[in-house]
PDB file of N, CA, C and O in Angstrom:
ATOM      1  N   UNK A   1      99.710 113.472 100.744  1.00  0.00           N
ATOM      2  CA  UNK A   1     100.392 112.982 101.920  1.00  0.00           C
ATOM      3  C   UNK A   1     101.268 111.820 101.476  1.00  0.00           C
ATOM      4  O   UNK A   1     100.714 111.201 100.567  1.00  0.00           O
ATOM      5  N   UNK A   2     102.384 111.348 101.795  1.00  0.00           N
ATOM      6  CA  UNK A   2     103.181 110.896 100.803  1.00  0.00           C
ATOM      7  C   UNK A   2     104.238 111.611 100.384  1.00  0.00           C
ATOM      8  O   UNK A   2     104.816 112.686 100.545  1.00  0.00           O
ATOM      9  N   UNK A   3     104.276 110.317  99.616  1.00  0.00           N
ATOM     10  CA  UNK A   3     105.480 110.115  98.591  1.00  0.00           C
ATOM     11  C   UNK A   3     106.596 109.495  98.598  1.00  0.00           C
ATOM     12  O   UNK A   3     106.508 108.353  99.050  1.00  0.00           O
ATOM     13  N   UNK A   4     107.758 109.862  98.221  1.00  0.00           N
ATOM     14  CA  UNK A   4     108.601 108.694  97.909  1.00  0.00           C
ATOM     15  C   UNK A   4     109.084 109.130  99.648  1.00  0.00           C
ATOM     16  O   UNK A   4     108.675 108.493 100.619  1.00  0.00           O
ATOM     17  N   UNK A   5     109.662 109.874  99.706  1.00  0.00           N
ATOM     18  CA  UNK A   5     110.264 110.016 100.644  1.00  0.00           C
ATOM     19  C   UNK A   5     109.469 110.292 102.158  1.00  0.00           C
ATOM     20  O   UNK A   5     109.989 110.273 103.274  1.00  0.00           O
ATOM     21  N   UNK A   6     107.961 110.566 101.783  1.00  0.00           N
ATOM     22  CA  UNK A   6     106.989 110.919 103.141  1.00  0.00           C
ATOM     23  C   UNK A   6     106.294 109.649 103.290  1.00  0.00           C
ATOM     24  O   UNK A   6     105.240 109.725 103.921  1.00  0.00           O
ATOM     25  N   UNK A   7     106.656 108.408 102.827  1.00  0.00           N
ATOM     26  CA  UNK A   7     106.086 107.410 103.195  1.00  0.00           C
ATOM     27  C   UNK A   7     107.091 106.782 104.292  1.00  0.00           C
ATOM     28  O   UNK A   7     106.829 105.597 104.503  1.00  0.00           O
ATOM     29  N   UNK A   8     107.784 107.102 104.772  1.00  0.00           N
ATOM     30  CA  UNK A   8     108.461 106.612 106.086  1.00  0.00           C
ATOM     31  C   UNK A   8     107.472 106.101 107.421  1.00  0.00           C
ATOM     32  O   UNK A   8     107.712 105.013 107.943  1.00  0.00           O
ATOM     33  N   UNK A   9     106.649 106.739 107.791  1.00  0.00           N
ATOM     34  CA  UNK A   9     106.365 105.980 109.034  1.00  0.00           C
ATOM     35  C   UNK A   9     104.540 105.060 108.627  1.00  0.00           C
ATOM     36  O   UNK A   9     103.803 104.892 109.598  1.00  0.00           O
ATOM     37  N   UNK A  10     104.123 104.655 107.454  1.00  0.00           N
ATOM     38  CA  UNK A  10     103.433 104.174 106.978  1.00  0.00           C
ATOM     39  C   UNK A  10     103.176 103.211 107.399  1.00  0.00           C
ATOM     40  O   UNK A  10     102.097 102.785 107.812  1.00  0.00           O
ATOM     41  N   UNK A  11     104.521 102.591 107.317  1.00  0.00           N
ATOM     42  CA  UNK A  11     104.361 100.830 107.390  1.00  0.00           C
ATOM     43  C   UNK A  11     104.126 100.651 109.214  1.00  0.00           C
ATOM     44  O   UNK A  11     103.750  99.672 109.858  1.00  0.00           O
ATOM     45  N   UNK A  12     104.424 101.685 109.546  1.00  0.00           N
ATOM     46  CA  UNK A  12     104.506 101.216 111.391  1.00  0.00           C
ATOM     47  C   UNK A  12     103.048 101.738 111.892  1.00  0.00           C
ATOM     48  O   UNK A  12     102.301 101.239 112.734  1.00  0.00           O
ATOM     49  N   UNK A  13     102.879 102.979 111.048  1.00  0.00           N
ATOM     50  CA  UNK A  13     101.284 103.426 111.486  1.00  0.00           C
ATOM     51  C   UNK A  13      99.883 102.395 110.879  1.00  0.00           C
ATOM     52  O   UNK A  13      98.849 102.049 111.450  1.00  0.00           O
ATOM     53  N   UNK A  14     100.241 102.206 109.920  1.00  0.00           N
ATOM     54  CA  UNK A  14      98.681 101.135 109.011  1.00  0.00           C
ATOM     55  C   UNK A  14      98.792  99.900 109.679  1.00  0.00           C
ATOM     56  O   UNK A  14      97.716  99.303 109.702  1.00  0.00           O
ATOM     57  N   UNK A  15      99.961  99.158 110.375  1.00  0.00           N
ATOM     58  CA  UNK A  15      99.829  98.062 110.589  1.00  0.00           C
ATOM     59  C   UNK A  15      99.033  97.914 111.945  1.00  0.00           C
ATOM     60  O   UNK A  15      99.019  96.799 112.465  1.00  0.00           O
ATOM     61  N   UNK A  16      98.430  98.865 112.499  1.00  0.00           N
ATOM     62  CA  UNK A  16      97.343  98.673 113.640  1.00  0.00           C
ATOM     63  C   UNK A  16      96.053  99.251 113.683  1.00  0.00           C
ATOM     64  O   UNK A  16      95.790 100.324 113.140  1.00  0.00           O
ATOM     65  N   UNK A  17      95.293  98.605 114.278  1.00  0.00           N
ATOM     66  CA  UNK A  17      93.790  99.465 113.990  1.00  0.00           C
ATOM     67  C   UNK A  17      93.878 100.813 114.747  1.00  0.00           C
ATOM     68  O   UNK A  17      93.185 101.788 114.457  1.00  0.00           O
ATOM     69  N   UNK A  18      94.963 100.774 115.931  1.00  0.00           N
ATOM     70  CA  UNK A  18      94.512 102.492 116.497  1.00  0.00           C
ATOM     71  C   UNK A  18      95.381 103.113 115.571  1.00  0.00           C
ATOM     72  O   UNK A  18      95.147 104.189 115.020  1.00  0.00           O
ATOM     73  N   UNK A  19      96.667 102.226 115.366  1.00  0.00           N
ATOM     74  CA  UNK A  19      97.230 103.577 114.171  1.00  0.00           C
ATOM     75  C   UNK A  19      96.468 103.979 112.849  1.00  0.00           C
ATOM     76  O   UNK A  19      96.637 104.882 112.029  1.00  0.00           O
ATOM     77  N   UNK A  20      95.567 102.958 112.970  1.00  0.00           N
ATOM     78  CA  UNK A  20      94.896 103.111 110.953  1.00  0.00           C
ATOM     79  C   UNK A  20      93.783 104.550 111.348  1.00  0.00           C
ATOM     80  O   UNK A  20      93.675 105.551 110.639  1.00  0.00           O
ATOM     81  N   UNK A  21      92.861 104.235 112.983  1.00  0.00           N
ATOM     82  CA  UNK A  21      91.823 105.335 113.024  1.00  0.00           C
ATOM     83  C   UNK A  21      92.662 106.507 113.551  1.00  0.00           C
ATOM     84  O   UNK A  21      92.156 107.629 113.522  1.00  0.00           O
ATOM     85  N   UNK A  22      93.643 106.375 113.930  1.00  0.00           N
ATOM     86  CA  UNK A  22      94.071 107.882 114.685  1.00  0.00           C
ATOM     87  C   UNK A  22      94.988 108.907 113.130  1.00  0.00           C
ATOM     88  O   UNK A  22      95.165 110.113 112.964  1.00  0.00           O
ATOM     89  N   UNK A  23      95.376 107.629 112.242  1.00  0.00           N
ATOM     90  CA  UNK A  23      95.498 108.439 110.993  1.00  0.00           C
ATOM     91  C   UNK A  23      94.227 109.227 110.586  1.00  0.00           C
ATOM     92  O   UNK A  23      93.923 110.408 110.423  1.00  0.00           O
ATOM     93  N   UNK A  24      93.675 108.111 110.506  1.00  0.00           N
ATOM     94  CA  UNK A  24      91.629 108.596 109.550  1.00  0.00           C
ATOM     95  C   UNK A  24      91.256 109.803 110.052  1.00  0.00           C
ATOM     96  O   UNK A  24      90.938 110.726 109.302  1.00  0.00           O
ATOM     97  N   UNK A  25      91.261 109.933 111.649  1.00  0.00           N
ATOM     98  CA  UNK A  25      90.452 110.813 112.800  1.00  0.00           C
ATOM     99  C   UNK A  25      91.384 112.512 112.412  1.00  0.00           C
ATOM    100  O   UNK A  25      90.778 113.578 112.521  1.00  0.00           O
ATOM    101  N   UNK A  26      92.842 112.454 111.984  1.00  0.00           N
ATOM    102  CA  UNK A  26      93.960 113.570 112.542  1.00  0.00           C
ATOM    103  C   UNK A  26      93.344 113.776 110.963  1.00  0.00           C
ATOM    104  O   UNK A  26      92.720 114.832 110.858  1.00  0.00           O
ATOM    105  N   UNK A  27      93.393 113.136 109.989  1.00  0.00           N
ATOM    106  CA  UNK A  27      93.466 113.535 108.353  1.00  0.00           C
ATOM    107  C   UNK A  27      91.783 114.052 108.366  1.00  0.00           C
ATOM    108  O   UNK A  27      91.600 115.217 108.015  1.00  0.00           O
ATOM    109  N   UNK A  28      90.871 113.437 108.658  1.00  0.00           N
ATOM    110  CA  UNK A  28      89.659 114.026 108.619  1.00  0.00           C
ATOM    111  C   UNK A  28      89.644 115.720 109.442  1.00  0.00           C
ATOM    112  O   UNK A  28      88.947 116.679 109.110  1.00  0.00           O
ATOM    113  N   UNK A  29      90.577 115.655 110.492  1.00  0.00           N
ATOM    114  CA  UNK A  29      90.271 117.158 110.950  1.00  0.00           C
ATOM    115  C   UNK A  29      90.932 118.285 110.150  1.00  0.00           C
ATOM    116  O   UNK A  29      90.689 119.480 110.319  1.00  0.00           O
ATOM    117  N   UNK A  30      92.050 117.628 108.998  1.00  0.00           N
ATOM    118  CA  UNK A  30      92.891 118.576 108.664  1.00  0.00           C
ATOM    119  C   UNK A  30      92.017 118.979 107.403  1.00  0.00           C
ATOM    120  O   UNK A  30      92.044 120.089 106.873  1.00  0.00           O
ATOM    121  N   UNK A  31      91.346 118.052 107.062  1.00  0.00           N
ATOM    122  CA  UNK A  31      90.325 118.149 105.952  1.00  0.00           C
ATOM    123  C   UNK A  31      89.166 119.336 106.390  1.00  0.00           C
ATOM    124  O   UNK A  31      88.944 120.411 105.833  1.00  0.00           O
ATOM    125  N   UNK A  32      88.523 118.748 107.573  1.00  0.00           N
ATOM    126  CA  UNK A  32      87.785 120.111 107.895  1.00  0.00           C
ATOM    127  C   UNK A  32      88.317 121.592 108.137  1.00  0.00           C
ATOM    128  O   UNK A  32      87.886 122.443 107.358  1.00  0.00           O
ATOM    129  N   UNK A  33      88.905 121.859 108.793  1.00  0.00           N
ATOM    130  CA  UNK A  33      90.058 122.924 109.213  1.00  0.00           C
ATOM    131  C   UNK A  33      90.383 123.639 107.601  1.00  0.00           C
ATOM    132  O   UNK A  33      90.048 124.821 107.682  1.00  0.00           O
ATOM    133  N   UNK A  34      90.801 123.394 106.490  1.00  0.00           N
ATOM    134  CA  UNK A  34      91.373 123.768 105.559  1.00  0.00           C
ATOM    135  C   UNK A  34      89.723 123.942 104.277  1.00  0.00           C
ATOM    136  O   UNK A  34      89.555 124.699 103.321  1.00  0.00           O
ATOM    137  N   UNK A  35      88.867 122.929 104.846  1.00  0.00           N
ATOM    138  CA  UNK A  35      87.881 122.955 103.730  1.00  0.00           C
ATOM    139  C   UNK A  35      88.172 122.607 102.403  1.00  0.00           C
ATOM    140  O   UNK A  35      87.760 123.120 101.363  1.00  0.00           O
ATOM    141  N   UNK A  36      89.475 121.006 102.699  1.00  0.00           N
ATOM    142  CA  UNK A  36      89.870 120.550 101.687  1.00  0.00           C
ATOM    143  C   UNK A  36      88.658 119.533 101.035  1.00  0.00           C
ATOM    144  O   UNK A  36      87.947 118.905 101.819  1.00  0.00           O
ATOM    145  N   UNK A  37      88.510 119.435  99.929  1.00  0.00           N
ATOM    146  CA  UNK A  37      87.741 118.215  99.280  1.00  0.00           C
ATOM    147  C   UNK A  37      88.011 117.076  99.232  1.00  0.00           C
ATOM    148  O   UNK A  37      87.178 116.339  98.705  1.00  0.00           O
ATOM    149  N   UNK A  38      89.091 116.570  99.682  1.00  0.00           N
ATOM    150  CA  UNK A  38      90.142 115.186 100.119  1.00  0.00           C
ATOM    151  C   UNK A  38      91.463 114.995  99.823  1.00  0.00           C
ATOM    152  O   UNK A  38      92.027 115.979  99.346  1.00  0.00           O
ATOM    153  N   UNK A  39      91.923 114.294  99.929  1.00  0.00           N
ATOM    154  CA  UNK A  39      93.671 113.952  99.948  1.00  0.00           C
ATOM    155  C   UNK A  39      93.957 112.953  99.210  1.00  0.00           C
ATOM    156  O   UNK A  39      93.191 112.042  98.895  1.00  0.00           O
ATOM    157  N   UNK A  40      95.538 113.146  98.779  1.00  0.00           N
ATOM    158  CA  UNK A  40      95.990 112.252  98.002  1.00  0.00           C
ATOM    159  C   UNK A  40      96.987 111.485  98.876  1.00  0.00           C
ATOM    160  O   UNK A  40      98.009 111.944  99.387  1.00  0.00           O
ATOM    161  N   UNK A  41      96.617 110.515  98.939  1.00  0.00           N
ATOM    162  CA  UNK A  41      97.477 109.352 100.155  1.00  0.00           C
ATOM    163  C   UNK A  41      98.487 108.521  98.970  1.00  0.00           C
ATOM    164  O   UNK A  41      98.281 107.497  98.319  1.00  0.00           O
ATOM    165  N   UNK A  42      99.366 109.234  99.010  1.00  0.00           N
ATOM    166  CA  UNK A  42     100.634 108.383  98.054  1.00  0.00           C
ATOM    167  C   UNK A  42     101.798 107.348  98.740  1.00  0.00           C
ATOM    168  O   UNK A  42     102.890 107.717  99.171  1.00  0.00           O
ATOM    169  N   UNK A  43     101.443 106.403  98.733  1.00  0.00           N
ATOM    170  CA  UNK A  43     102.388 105.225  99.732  1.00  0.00           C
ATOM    171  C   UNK A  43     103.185 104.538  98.629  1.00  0.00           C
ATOM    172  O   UNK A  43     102.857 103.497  98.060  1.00  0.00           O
ATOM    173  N   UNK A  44     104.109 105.155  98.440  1.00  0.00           N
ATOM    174  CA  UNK A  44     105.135 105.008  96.703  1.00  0.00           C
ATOM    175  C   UNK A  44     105.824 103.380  97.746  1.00  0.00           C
ATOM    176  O   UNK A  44     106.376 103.249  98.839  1.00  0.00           O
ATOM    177  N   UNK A  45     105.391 102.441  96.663  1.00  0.00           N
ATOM    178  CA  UNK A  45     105.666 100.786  96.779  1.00  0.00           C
ATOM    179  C   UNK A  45     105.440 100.279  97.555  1.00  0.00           C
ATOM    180  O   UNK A  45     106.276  99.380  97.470  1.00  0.00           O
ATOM    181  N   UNK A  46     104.474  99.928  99.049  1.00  0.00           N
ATOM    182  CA  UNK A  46     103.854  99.501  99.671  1.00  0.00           C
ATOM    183  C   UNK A  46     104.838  97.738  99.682  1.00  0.00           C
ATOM    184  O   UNK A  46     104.866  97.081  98.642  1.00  0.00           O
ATOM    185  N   UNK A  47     105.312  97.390 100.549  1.00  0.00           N
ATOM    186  CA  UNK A  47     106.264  95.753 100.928  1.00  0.00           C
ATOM    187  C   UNK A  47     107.872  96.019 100.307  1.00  0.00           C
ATOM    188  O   UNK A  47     108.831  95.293 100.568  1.00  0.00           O
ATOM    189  N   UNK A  48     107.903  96.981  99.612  1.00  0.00           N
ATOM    190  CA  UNK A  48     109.416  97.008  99.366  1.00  0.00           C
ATOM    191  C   UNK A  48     110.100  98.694 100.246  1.00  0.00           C
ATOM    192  O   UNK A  48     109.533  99.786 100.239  1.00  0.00           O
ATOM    193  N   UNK A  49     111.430  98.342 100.904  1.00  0.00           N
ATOM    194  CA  UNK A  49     111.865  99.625 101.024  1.00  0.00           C
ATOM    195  C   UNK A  49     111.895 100.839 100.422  1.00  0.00           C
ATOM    196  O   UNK A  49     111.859 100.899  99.193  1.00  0.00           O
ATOM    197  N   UNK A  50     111.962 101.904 101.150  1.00  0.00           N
ATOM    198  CA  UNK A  50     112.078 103.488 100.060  1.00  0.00           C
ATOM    199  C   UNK A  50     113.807 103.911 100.309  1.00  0.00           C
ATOM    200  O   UNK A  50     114.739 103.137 100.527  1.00  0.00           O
ATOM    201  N   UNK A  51     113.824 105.226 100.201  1.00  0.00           N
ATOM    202  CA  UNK A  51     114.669 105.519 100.230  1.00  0.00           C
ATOM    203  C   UNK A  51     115.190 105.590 101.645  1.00  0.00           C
ATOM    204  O   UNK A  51     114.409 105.992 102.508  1.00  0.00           O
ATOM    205  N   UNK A  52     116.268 105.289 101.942  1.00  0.00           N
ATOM    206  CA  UNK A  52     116.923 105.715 103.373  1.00  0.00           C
ATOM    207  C   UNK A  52     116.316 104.507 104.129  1.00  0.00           C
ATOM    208  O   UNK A  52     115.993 104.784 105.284  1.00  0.00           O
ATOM    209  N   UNK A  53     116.040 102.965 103.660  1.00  0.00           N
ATOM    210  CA  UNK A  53     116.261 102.300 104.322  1.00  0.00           C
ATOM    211  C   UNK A  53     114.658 101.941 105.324  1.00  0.00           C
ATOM    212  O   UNK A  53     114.366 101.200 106.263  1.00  0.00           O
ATOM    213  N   UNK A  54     114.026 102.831 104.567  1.00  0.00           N
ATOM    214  CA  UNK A  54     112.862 102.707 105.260  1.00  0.00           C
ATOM    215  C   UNK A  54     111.782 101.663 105.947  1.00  0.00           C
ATOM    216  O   UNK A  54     111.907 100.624 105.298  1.00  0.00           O
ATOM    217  N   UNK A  55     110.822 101.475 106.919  1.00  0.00           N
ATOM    218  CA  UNK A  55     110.854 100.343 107.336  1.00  0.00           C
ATOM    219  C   UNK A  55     109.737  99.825 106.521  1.00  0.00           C
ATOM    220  O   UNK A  55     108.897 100.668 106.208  1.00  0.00           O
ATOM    221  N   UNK A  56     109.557  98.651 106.122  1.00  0.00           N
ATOM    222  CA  UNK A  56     108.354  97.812 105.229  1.00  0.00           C
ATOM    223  C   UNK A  56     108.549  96.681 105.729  1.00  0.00           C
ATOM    224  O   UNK A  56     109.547  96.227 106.289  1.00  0.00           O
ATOM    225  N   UNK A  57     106.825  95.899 105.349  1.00  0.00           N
ATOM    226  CA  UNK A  57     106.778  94.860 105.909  1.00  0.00           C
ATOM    227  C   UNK A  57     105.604  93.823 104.854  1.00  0.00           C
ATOM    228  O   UNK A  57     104.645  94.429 104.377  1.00  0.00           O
ATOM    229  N   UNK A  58     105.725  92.536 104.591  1.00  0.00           N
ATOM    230  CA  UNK A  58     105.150  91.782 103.805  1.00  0.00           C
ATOM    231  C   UNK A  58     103.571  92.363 103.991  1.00  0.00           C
ATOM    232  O   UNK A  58     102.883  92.572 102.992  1.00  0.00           O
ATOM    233  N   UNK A  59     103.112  92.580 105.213  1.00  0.00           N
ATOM    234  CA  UNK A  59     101.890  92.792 104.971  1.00  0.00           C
ATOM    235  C   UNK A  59     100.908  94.418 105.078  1.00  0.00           C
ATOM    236  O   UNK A  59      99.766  94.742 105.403  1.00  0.00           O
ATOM    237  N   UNK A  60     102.187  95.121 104.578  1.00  0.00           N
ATOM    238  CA  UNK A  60     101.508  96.552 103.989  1.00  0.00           C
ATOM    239  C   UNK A  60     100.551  96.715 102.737  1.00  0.00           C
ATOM    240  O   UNK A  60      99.649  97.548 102.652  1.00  0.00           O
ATOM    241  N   UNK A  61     100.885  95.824 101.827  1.00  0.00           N
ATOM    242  CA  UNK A  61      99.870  96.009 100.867  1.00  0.00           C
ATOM    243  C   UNK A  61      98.185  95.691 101.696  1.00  0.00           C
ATOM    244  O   UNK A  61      97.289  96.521 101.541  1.00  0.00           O
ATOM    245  N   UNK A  62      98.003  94.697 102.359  1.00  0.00           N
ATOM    246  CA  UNK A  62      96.809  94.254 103.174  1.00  0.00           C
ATOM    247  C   UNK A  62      96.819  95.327 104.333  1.00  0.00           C
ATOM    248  O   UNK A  62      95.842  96.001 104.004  1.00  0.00           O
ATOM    249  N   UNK A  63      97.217  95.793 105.259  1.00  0.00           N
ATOM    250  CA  UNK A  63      97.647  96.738 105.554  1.00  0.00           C
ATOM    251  C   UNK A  63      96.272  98.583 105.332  1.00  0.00           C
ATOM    252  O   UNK A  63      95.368  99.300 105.762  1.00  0.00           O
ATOM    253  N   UNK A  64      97.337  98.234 104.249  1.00  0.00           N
ATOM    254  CA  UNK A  64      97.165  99.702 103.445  1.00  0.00           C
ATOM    255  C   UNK A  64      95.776  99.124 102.597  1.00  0.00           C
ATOM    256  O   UNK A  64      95.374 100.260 102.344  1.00  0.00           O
ATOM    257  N   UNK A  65      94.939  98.415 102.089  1.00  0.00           N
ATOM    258  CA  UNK A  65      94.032  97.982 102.022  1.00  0.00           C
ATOM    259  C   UNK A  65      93.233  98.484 102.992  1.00  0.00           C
ATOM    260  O   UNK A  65      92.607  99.543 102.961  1.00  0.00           O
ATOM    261  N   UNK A  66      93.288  97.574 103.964  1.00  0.00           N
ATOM    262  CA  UNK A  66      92.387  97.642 104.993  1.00  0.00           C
ATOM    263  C   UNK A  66      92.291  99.349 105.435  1.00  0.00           C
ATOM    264  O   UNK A  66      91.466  99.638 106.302  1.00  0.00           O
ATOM    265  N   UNK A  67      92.775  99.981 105.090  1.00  0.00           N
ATOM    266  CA  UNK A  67      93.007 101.584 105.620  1.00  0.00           C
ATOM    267  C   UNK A  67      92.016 102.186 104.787  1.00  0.00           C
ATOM    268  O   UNK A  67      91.049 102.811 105.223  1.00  0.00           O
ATOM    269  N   UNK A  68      92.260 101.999 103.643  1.00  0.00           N
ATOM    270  CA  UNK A  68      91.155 102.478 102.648  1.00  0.00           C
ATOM    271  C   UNK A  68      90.039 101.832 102.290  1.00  0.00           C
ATOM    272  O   UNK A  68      89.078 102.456 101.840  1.00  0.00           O
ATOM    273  N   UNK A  69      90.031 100.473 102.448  1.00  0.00           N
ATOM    274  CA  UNK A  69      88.881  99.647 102.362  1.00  0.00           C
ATOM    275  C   UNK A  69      87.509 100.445 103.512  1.00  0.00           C
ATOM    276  O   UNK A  69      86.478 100.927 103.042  1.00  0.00           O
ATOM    277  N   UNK A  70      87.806 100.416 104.919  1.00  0.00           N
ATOM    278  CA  UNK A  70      87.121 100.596 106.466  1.00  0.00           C
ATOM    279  C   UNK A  70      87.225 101.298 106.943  1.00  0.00           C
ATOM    280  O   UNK A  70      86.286 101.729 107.612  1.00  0.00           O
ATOM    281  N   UNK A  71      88.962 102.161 106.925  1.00  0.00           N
ATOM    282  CA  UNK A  71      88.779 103.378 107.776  1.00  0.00           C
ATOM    283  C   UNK A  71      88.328 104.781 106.988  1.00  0.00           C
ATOM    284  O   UNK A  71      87.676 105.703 107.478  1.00  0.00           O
ATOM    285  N   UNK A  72      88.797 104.696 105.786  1.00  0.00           N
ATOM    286  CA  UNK A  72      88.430 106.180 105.447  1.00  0.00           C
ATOM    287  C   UNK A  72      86.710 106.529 104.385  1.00  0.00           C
ATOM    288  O   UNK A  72      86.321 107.679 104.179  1.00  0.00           O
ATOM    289  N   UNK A  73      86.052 105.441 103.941  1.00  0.00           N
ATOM    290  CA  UNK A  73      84.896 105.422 103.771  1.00  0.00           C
ATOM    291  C   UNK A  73      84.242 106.663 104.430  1.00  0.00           C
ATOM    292  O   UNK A  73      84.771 107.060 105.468  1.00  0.00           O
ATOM    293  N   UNK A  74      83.138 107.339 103.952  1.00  0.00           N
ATOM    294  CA  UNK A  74      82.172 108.318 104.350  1.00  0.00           C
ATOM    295  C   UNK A  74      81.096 107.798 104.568  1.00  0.00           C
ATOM    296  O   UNK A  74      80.139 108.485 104.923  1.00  0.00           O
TER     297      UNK A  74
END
């Protein structure tokens, strides 16, 4: 999920707790549904822009922390 160019709405979704669980909650069902073994969450440079201007913000690295730190744990 990811990448350079699929990290566009990152910085607007991680920066809230309902956006961090309603990511966790939609990615956990796609996980069940498919009978994937987990995902690769690629957020290519986390505080600096991507391509096309994309939106970032000083506190995506903490952010994006906190996403993987609390929300996606088993």
């Amino acid at each position: 999920m990811g990448g350079w160019r699929g990290c566009e709405p990152y910085s607007e979704v991680f920066s809230t707790e309902k956006g961090r669980k309603d990511f966790t909650q939609s990615t956990a069902r796609i996980i069940q549904q498919y009978n994937a073994n987990g995902i690769d969450l690629d957020w290519e440079y986390p505080v600096v822009t991507g391509p096309l201007g994309h939106p970032y913000s000083a506190a995506d690295k903490d952010n994006f922390t906190v996403l993987i730190t609390k929300n996606l744990k088993r």
